[in-house]
BAVO-104100 format. One line per field, with one value per residue: residue in three letters; x, z, y of N, C-alpha, C in turn. Coordinates in steps of 0.1 Angstrom, whole numbers. Atoms other than C-alpha are relative to their C-alpha. Layout:
BEGIN
res: (ALA_...)
n_c1: (X_...)
n_c3: (Z_...)
n_c2: (Y_...)
ca_c1: (X_...)
ca_c3: (Z_...)
ca_c2: (Y_...)
c_c1: (X_...)
c_c3: (Z_...)
c_c2: (Y_...)
//
This chain:
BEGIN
res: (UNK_UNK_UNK_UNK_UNK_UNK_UNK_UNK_UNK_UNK_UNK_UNK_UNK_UNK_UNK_UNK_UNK_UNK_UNK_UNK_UNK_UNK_UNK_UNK_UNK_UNK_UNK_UNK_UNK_UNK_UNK_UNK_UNK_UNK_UNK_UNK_UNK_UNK_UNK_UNK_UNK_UNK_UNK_UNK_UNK_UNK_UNK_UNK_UNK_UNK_UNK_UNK_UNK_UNK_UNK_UNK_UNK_UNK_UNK_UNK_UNK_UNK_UNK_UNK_UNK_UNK_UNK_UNK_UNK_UNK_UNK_UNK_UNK_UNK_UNK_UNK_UNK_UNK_UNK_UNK_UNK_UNK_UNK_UNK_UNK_UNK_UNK_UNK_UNK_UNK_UNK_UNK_UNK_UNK_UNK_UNK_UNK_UNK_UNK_UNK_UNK_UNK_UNK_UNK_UNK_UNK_UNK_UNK_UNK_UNK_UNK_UNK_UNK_UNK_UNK_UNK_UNK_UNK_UNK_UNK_UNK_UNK_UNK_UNK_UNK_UNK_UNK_UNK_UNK_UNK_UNK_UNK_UNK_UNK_UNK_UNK_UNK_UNK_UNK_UNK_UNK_UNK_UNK_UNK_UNK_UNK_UNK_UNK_UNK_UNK_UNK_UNK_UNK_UNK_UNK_UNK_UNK_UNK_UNK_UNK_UNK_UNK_UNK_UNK_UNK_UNK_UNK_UNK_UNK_UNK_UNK_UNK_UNK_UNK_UNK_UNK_UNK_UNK_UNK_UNK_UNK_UNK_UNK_UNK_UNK_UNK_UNK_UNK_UNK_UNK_UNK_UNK_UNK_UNK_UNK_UNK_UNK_UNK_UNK_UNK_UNK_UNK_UNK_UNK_UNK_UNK_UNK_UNK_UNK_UNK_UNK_UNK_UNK_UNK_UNK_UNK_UNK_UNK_UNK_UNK_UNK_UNK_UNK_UNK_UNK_UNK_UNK_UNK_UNK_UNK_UNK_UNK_UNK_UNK_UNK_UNK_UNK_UNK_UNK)
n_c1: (4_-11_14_0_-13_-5_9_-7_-5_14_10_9_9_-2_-3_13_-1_-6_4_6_-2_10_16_-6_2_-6_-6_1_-7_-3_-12_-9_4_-6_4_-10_-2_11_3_-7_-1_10_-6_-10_11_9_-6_-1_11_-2_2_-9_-2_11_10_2_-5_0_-7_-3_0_-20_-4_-7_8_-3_-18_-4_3_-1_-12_5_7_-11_-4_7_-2_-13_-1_12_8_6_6_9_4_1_-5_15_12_-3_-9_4_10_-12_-6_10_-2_-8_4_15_1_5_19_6_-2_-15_-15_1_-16_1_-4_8_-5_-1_8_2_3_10_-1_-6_8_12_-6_2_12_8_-9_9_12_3_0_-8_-9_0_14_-4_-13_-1_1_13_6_-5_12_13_-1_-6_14_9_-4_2_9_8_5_-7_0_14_13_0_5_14_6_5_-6_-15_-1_8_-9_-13_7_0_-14_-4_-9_12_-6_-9_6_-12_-13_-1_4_-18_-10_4_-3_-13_-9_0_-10_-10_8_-2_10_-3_0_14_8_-3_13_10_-4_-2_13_5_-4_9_19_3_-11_2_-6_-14_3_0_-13_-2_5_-3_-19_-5_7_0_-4_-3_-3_-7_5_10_7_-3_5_6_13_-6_-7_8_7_-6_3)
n_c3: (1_13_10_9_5_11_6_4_14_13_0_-6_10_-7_-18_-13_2_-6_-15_-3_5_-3_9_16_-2_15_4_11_2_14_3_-1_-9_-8_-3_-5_-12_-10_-12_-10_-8_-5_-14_-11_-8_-4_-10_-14_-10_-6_6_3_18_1_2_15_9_13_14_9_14_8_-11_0_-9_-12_-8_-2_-13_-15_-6_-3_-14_-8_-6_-6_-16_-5_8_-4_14_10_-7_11_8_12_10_8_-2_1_-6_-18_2_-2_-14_-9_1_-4_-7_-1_9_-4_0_12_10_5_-15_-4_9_10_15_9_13_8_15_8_-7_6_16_2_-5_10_12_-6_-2_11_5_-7_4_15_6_11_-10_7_-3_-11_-1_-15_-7_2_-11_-12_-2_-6_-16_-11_0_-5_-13_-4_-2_-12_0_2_14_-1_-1_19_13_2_12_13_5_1_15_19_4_4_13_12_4_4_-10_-10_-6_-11_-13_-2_-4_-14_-12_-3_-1_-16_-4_-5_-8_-13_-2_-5_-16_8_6_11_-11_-1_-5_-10_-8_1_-15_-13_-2_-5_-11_-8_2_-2_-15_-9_-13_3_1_-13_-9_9_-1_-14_0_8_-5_10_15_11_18_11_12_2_13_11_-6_10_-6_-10_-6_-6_-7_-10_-12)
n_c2: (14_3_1_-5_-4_9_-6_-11_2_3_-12_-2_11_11_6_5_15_8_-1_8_12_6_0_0_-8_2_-9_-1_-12_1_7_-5_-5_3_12_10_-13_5_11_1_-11_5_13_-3_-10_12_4_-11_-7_22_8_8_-3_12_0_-10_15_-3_10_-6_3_7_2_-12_-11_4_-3_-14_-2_9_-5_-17_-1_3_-13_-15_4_14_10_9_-2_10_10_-5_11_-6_4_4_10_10_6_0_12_10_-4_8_16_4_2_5_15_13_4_0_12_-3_-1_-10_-4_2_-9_-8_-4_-10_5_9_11_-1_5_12_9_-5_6_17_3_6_15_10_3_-4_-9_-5_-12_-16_-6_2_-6_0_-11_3_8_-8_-19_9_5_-9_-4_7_-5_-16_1_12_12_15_9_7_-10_-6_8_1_-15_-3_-8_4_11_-6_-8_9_3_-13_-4_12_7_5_8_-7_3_11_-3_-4_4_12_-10_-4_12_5_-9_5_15_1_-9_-10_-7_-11_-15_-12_7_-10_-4_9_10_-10_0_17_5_-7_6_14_2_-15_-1_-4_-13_-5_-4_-14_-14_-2_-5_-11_-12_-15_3_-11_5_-11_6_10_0_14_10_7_6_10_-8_-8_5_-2_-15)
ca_c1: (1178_1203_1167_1160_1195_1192_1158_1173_1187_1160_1139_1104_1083_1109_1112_1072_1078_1105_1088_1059_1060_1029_998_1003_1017_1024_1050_1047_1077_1093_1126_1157_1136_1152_1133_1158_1169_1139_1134_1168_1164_1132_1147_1175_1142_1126_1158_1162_1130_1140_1127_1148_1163_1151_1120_1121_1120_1129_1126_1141_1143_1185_1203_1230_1204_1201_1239_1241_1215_1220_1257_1241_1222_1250_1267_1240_1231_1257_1266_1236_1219_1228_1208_1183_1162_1170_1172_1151_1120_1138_1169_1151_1123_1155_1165_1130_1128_1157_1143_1110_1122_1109_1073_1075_1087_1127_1161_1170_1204_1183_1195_1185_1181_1195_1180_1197_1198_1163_1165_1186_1161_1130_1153_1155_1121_1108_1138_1116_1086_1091_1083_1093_1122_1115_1078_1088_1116_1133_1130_1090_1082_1098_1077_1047_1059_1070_1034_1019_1040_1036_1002_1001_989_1004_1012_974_956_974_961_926_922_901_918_952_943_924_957_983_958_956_997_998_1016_995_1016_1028_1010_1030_1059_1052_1041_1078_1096_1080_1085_1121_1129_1111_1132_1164_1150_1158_1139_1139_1136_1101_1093_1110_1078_1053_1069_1067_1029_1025_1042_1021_987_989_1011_993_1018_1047_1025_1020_1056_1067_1041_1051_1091_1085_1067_1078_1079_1090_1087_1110_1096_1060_1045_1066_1055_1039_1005_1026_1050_1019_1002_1032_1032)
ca_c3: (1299_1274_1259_1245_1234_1211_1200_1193_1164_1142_1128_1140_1115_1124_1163_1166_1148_1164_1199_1194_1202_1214_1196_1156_1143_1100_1086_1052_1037_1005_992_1009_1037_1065_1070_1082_1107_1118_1128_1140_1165_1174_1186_1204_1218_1229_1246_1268_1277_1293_1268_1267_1230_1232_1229_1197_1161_1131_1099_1066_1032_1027_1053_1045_1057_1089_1099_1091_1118_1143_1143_1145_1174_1188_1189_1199_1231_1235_1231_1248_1210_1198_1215_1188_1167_1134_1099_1064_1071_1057_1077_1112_1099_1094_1132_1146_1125_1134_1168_1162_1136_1153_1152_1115_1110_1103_1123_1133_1109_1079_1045_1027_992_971_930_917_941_931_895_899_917_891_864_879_885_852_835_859_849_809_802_776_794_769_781_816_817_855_860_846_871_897_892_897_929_942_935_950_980_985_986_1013_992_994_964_979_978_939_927_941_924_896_887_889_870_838_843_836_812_789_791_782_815_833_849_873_901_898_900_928_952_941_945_982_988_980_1001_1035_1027_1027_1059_1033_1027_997_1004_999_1022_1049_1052_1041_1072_1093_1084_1093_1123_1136_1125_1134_1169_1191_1222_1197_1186_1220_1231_1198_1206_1244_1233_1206_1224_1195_1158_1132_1090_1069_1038_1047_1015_997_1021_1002_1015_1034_1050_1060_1075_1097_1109)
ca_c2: (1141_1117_1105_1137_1145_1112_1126_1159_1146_1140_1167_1173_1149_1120_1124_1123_1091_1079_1090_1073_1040_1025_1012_1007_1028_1036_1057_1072_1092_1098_1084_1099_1115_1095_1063_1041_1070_1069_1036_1032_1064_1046_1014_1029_1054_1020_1009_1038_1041_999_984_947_946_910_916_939_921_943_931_945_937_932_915_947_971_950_950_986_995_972_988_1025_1013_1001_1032_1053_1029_1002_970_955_963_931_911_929_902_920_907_899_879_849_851_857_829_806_818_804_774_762_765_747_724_692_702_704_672_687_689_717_715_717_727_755_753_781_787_767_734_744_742_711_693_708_697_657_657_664_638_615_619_619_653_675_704_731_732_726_750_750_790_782_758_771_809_786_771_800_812_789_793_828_821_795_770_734_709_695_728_737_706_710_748_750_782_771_737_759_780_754_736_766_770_732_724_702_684_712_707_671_684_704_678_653_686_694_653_654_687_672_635_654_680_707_739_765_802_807_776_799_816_788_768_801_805_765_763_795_784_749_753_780_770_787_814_822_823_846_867_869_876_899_932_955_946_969_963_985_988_974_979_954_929_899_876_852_877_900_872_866_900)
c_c1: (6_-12_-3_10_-5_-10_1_4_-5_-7_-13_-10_10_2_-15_0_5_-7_-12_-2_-9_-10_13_6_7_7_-1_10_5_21_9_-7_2_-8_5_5_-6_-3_12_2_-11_1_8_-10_-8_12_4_-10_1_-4_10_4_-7_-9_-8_4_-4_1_-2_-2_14_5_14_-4_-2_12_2_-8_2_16_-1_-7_8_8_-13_-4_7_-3_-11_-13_-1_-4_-16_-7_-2_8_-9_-5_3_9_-8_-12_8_2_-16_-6_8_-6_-10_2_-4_-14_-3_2_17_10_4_15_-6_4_-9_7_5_-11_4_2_-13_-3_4_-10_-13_0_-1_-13_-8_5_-17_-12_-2_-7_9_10_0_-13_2_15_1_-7_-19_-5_1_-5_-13_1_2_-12_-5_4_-1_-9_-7_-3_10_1_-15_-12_-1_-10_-16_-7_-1_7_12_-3_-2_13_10_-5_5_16_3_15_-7_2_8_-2_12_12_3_-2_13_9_2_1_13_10_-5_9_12_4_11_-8_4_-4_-15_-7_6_-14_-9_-1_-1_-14_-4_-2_-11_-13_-5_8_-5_5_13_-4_1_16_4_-11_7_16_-2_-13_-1_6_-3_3_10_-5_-18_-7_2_1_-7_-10_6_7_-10_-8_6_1_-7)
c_c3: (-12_-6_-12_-10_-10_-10_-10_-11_-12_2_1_-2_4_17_4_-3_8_14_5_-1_5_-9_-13_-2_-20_-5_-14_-2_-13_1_5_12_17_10_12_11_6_14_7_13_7_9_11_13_13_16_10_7_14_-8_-1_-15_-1_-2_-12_-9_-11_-12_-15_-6_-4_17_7_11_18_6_1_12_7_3_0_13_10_3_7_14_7_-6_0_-16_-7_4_-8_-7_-15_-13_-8_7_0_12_17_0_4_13_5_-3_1_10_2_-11_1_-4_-11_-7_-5_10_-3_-6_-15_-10_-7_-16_-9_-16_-3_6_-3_-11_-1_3_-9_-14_-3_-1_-14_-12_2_-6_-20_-5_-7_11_-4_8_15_4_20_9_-4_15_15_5_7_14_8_-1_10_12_10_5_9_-8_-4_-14_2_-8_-18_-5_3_-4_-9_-8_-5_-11_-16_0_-10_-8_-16_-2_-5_8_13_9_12_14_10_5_16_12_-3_7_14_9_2_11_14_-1_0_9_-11_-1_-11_7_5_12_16_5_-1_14_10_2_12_14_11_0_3_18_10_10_-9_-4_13_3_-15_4_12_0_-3_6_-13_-14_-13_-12_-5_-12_-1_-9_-8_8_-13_8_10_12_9_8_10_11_9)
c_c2: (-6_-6_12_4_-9_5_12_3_0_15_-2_-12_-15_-4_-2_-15_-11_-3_-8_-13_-13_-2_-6_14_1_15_2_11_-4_-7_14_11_-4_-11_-9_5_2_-12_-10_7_-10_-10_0_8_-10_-9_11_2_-16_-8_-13_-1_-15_-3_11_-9_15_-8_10_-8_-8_-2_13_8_-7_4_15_7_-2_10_16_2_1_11_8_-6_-9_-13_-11_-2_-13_-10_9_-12_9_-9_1_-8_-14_-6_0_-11_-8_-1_-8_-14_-8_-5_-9_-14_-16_-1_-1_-11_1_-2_12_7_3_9_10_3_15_-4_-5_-19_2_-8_-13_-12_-2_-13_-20_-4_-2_-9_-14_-5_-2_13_8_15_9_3_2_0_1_16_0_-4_0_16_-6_-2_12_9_-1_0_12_4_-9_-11_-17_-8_-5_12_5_-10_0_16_1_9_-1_-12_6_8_-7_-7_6_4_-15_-1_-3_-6_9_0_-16_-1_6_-10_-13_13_1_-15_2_8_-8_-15_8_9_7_13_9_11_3_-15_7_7_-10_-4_9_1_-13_-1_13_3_-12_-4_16_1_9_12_8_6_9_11_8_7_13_17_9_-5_10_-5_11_-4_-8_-4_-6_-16_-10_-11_-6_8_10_-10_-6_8_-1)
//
């Protein structure tokens, strides 16, 4: 049977891995123990058994590591592999908000900021407002936001956290919260997002849209993390 053959390949500890592919299921292995070999054997294990690749959604860490699988898969069961949903979190978020970009209020061409169209924007903002630029340095104000994003919470939710206010108090930058909610104004006016609003917008759109949750759930049958452990709040609550 050409199933086990592919199996065959892997030693004992990664083929029950790869073999089992129902339920949850968590892998723990040490560096250089064959991870990635794993759960490329796995997917290819998934498409032979019929699985449609379509309805599988890896997601890595480096979009590198993506390409290199996907073209290992591809050898090992054809071409039909790339019809895979593999990539980082960002770039395969990008790939669904694109799709959905109406409901959030965007178009479906929108820009994504890089750091420093970031910074550039940070930088304008606090011109604007007459603050001082040493205290409200760009890569500063910008760690904050990307806090605060990371964490789900909106320019509304920073400024109504006690915590957060006595933080930025006590750093004698009080005004951050401010910044964040011109910053998150000027990216929806020019249907732009930054990276980390890749996931914010991914949480949004699947906590406030249960007809889109629904249909992601319905596509994706089989979702695989590489790396799960350096997951981060937003990213795990996509999963």
């Amino acid at each position: 049977q050409y199933m086990s053959e592919l199996l065959l390949q892997l030693n004992e500890a990664q083929r029950e891995a790869a073999a089992c592919t129902e339920g949850p299921v968590m892998i723990i292995a040490g560096a250089g123990s064959g991870k990635t070999r794993t759960l490329t054997y796995r997917i290819a294990h998934l498409m032979e058994l019929g699985v449609d690749p379509f309805h599988i959604l890896a997601l890595t860490f480096t979009n590198k590591a993506a390409n290199e699988m996907k073209e290992r898969i591809i050898k090992l069961v054809g071409g039909e592999a790339r019809n895979l949903w593999m990539g980082t979190f960002h770039s395969v978020f990008a790939r669904v908000l694109r799709a959905e970009a109406t409901k959030l209020g965007y178009t479906s061409s929108f820009t994504i900021y890089d750091t420093d169209d970031s910074k550039a924007a940070i930088k304008q903002i606090v011109k604007q407002l007459n603050l001082d630029p040493k205290a409200y340095k760009p890569s500063y104000v910008m760690g904050r936001i990307s806090m605060a994003k990371s964490n789900l919470l909106s320019p509304k939710d920073y400024m109504e956290n006690p915590e957060i206010y006595q933080t930025d108090q006590d750093a004698k930058r009080p005004a951050i919260g401010q910044i964040y909610a011109m910053y998150d104004q000027r990216l929806h006016n020019s249907n732009s997002m930054d990276f980390d609003d890749l996931l914010f917008n991914m949480n949004v759109l699947l906590r406030d849209f249960p007809d889109v949750l629904l249909k992601y759930q319905q596509r994706f049958h089989y979702i695989m993390v590489d790396e799960y452990q350096d997951t981060n709040y937003a990213q795990y609550l996509i999963v």
